[in-house]
C-alpha positions in Angstrom: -9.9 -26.7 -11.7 -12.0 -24.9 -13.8 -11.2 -21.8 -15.8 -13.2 -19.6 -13.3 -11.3 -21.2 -11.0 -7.9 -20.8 -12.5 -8.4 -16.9 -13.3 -9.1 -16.2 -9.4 -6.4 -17.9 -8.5 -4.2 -15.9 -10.8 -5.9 -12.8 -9.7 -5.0 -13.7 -6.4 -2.0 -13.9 -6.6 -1.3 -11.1 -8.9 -3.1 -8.9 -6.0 -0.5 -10.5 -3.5 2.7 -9.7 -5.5 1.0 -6.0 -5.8 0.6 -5.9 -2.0 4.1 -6.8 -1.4 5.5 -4.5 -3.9 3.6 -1.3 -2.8 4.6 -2.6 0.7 8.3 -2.0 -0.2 7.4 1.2 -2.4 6.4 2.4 0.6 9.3 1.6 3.0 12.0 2.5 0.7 10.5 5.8 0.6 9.3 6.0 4.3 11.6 4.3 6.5 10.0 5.0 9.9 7.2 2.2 8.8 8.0 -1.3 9.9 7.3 -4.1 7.6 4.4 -4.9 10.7 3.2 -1.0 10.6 3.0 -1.9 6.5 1.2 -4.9 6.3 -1.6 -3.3 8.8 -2.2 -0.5 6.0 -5.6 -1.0 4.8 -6.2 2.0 2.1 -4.4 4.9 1.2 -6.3 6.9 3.8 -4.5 4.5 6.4 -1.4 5.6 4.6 -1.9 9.6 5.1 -3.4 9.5 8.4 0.5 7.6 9.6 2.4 9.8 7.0 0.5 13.0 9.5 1.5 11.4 12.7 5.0 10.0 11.8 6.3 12.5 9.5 4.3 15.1 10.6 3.4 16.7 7.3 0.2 18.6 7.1 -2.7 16.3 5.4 -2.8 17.7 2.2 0.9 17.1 1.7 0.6 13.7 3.1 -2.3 13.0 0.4 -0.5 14.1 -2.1 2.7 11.9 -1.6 0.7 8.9 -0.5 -1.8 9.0 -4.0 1.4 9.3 -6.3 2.9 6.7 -4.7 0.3 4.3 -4.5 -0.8 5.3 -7.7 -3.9 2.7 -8.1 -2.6 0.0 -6.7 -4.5 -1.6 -3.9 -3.8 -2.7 -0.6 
């Protein structure tokens, strides 16, 4: 492998353990989201437009909670 190589591969896997983390951040703080309704969470917007329909708070609220929770991280 070469060092290119090696770094994506590291990235890669860095981005995964992220993904799984921010997938558990956000049951243990949400618990109507199965790990299924998780994994299908594509951006934060994904994340507000379910926090509106199964919490049903108003989108700003939802916004809100969703950006400090994600806080950067990527899905």
């Amino acid at each position: 492998m070469t060092n290119i190589s090696v770094q994506k591969a590291n990235s890669d896997a860095a981005n995964a353990a992220n993904k799984v983390t921010l997938g558990k951040d956000i049951r243990a703080k949400w618990d109507k989201f199965s790990e299924i309704e998780v994994g299908a969470l594509k951006s934060e917007d994904d994340l507000v437009t379910q926090l509106v329909s199964k919490y049903s708070l108003d989108k700003p609220q939802a916004q809100t909670e969703a950006k400090a929770l994600v806080n950067g991280r990527s899905f």
